[in-house]
Each structure stands twice: as structure tokens, then as C-alpha cells.
DRENFI-717719 format. One record per residue (C-alpha): y, z, x; residue in three letters; residue number from 1. Coordinates in Angstrom, 3 decimals, padded with zeros to 6 digits. Layout:
[votor [Y,Z,X],'ALA',NUM]
...
This chain:
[votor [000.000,000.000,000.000],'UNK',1]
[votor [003.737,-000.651,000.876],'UNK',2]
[votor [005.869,002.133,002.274],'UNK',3]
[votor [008.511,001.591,000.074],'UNK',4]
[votor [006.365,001.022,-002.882],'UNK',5]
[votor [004.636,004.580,-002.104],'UNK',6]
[votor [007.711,006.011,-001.977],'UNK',7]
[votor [008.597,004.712,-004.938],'UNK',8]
[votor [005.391,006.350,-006.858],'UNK',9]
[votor [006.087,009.855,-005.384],'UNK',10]
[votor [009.679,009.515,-006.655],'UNK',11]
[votor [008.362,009.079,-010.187],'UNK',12]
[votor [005.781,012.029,-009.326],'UNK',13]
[votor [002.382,010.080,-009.111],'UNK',14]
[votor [-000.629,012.362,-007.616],'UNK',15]
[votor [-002.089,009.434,-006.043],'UNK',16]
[votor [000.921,008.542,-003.984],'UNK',17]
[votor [001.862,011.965,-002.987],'UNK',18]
[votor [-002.044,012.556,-001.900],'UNK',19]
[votor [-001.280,009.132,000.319],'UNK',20]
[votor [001.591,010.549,001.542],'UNK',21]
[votor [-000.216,013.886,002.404],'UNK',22]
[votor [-003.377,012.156,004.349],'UNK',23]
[votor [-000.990,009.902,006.556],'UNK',24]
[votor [001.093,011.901,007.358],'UNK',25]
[votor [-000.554,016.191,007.472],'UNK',26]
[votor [-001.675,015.742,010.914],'UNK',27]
[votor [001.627,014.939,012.331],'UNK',28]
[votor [003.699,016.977,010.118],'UNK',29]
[votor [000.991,020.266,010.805],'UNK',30]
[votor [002.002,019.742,014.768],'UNK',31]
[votor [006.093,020.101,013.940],'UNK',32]
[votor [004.476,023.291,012.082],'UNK',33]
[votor [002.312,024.680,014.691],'UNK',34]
[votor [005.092,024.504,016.803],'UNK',35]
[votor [008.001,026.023,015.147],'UNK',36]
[votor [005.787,028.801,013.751],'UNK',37]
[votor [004.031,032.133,015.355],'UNK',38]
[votor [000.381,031.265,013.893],'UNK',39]
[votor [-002.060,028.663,012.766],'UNK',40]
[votor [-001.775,030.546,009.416],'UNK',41]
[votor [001.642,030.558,009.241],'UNK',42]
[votor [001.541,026.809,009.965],'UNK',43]
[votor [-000.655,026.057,007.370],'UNK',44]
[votor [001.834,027.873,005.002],'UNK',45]
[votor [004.376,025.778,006.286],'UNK',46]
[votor [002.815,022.564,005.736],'UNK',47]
[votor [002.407,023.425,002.298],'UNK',48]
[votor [005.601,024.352,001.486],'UNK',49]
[votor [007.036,020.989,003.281],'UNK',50]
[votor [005.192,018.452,001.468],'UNK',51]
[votor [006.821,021.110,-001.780],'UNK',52]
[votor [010.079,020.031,-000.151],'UNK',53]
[votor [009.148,016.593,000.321],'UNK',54]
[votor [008.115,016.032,-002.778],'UNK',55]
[votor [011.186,017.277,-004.658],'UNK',56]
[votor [013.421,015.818,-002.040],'UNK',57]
[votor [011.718,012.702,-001.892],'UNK',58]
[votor [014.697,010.826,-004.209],'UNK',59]
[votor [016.904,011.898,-001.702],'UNK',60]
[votor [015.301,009.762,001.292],'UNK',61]
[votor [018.100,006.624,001.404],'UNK',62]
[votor [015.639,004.278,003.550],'UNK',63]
[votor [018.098,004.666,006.622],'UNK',64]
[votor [015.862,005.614,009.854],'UNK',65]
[votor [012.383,006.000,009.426],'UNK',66]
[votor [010.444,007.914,006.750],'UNK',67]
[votor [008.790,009.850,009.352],'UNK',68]
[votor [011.614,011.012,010.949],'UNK',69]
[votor [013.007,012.479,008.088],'UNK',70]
[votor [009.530,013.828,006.690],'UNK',71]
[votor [010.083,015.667,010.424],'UNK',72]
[votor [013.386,016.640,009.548],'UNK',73]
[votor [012.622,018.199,006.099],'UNK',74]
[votor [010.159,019.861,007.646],'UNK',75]
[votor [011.514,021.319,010.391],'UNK',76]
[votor [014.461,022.350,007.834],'UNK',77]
[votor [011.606,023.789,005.430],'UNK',78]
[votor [010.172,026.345,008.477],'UNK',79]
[votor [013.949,027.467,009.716],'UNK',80]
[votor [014.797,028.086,006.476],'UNK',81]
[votor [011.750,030.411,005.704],'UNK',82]
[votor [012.697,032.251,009.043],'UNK',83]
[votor [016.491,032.591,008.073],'UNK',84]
[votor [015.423,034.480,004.814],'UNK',85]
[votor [012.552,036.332,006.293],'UNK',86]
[votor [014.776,037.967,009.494],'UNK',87]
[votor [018.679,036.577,010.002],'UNK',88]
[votor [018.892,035.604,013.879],'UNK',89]
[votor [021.438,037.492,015.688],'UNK',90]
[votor [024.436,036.521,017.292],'UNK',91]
[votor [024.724,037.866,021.227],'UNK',92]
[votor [027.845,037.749,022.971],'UNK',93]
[votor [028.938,034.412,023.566],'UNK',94]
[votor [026.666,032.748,026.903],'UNK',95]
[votor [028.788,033.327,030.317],'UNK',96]
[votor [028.033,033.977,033.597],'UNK',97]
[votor [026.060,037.125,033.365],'UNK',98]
[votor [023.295,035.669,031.656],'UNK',99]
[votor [022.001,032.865,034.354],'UNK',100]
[votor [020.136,030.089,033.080],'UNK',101]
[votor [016.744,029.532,034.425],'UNK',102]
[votor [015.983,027.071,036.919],'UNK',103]
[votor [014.318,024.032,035.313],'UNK',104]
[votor [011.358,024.528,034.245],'UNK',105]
[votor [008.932,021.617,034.936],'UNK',106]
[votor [005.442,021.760,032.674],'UNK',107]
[votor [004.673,018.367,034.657],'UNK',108]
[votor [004.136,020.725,037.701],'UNK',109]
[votor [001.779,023.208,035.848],'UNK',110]
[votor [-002.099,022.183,035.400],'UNK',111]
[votor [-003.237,023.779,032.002],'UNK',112]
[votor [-004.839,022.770,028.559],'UNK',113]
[votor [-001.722,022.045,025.876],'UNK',114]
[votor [-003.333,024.760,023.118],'UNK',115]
[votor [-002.312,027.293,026.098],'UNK',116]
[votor [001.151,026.211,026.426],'UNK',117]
[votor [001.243,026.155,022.530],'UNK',118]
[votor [000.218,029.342,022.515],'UNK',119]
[votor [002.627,030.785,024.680],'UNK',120]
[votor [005.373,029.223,022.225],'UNK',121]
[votor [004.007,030.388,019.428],'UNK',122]
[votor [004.107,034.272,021.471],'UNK',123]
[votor [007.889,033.734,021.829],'UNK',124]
[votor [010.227,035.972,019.855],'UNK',125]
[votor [011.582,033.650,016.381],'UNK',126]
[votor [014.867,033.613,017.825],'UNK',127]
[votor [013.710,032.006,020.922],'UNK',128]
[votor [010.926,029.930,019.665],'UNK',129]
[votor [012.994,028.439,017.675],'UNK',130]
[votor [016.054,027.520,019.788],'UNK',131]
[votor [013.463,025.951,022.519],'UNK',132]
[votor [011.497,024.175,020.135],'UNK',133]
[votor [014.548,022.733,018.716],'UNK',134]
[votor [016.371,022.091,022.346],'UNK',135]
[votor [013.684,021.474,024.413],'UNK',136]
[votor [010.690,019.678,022.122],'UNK',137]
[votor [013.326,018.348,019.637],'UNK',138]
[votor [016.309,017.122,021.474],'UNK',139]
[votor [018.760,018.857,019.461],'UNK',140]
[votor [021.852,019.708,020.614],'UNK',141]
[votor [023.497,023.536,021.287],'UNK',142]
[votor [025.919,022.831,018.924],'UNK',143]
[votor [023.602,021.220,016.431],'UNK',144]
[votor [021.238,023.976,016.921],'UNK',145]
[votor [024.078,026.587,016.469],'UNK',146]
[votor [024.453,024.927,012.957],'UNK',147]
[votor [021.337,024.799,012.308],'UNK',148]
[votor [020.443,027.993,012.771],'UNK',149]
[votor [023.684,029.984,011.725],'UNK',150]
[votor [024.319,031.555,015.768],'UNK',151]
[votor [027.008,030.178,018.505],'UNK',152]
[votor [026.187,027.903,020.834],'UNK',153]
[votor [026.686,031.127,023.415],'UNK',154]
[votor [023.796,032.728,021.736],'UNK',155]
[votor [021.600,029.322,021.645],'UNK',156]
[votor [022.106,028.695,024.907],'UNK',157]
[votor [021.234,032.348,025.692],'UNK',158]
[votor [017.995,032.153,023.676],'UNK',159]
[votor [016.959,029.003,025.579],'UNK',160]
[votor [017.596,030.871,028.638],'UNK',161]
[votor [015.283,033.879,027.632],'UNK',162]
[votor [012.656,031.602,026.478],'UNK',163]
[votor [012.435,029.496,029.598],'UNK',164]
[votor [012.204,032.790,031.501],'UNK',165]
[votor [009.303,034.098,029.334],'UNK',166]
[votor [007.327,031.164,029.414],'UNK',167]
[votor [007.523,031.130,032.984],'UNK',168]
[votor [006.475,033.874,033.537],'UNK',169]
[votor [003.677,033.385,030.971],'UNK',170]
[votor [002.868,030.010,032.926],'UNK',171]
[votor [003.399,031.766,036.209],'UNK',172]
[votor [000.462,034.566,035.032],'UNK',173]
[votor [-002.043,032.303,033.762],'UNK',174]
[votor [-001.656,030.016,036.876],'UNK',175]
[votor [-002.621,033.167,039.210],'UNK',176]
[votor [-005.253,033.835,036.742],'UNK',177]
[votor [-006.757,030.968,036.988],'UNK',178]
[votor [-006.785,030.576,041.007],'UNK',179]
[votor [-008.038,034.235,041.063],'UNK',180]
[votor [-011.365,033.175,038.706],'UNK',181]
């Protein structure tokens, strides 16, 4: 079936579009989930509640850009929104030079299976899981994410910087673990 014409059936509701919709694109819509949330269960949740949010919303999808891209986008709008009600981020003071940001930190240099890496995400703190997932997997902006997300760009920034430091670290510990087995 046609894209557009699938489209078309979920805006007037049909089950059999929608379950289309669901089966091409779960699996890629589950990943955004996995990553932006603290648990496979949670993820699950999230998924659910997306495809809600896409299926209300659909109407609103103008055929600009892809339809994938902005299935990503209301979903990734569906999880932050679900963490802003469950526990308001905090503002820090604004980012200056007391709070150093981390060298780069290169995952091309580290040798490790990706459900590790994912896992050490998913450990992060919300606040920081979700600025690095949005700045560093995401390519959003500090300002965008500041929007986004209701904090300054100081305290984005900030969060990146505390997220990059934990997960090196985390990286840094499994890497001796592993040499040491």
C-alpha cells in the first residue's frame, strides 16, 4: 500500500492501517524508546502511548519531511512529556567556567557490545539521559533542547557535561573489567 494512502486510512481511524503503521514502523520507533527511557518496561510503555499520540495526531502530519521523522519526533515528544509530568527537571545555575566540560568522549575508541552502552544510558539520571540522548544521539541543539525540555541552555549544557563524565567512567570500569577477566 501507498504511504500517503495509509496515512490517509489512519486519519479516518481504520484498524487495518494503523496495525500497518504499527508493524513498519514498532521496531524503529521501540529504539527512540529504549533510549530516552530508564527500562525495557518503561519503553514498552512508551511505545504504546506514541502510536496513542500518533494516532490522534496523525491529521496533523502536513507531508513536509518524512513520515518517519516526524513519527520520531512525536515520539520523542510523547516520552519527554511523560518525564516532565512525572518529575520537573531542574534548573542549575547557568553553565560557566566552574563546571568544565568533559573531554570528548569517543565510543569509536571503546570495544564493547551496544546493549552495554545502552545500558549505561538508560542508568543515567532523567535529567541527564535525556539532555545526551537529545544532544548527542539526536542532534538537537542546547537551545532547542532548553525548549524542549523547559531548563537554560546553562543547565543543558551542564547535564551533558555530567552525563559524558558518568558514562565515562561507566565505560572506563567495564573496560578494566573486561582486561582483568
Amino acid at each position: 500500500m501507498k504511504l500517503e494512502k495509509l496515512i490517509q486510512e489512519c486519519c479516518q481511524q481504520k484498524m487495518t492501517a494503523q496495525a500497518t503503521v504499527y508493524q513498519l514502523y514498532a521496531d524503529k520507533l521501540f529504539a527512540v524508546c529504549l533510549k530516552y527511557s530508564s527500562n525495557y518496561q518503561d519503553a514498552e510503555d512508551n511505545l504504546q502511548d506514541s502510536f496513542m499520540t500518533i494516532f490522534e495526531k496523525i491529521k496533523k502530519y502536513n507531508h513536509k519531511g518524512s513520515f518517519e521523522g516526524w513519527l520520531k519526533r512525536v515520539t520523542i515528544n510523547t516520552v519527554l512529556q511523560k518525564y516532565r509530568v512525572k518529575s520537573p527537571l531542574q534548573n542549575v545555575n547557568d553553565f560557566s567556567d566552574e563546571v568544565e566540560i568533559e573531554e570528548e568522549f569517543n565510543i569509536e575508541d571503546t570495544v564493547f557490545n551496544v546493549d552495554v552502552l545502552l545500558g549505561f544510558i538508560q542508568q543515567l539520571p532523567d535529567k541527564y539521559r535525556l539532555v545526551f540522548n537529545l544532544y548527542v544521539l539526536d542532534n538537537y541543539s542546547h537551545k532547542e533542547i532548553s525548549e524542549i525540555l523547559g531548563i537554560s541552555v546553562g543547565t543543558s549544557k551542564s547535564n551533558l557535561s555530567r552525563a559524558r563524565k558518568i558514562l565515562k567512567d561507566q565505560v572506563e570500569m567495564h573496560q578494566k573489567k573486561i582486561e582483568n577477566d
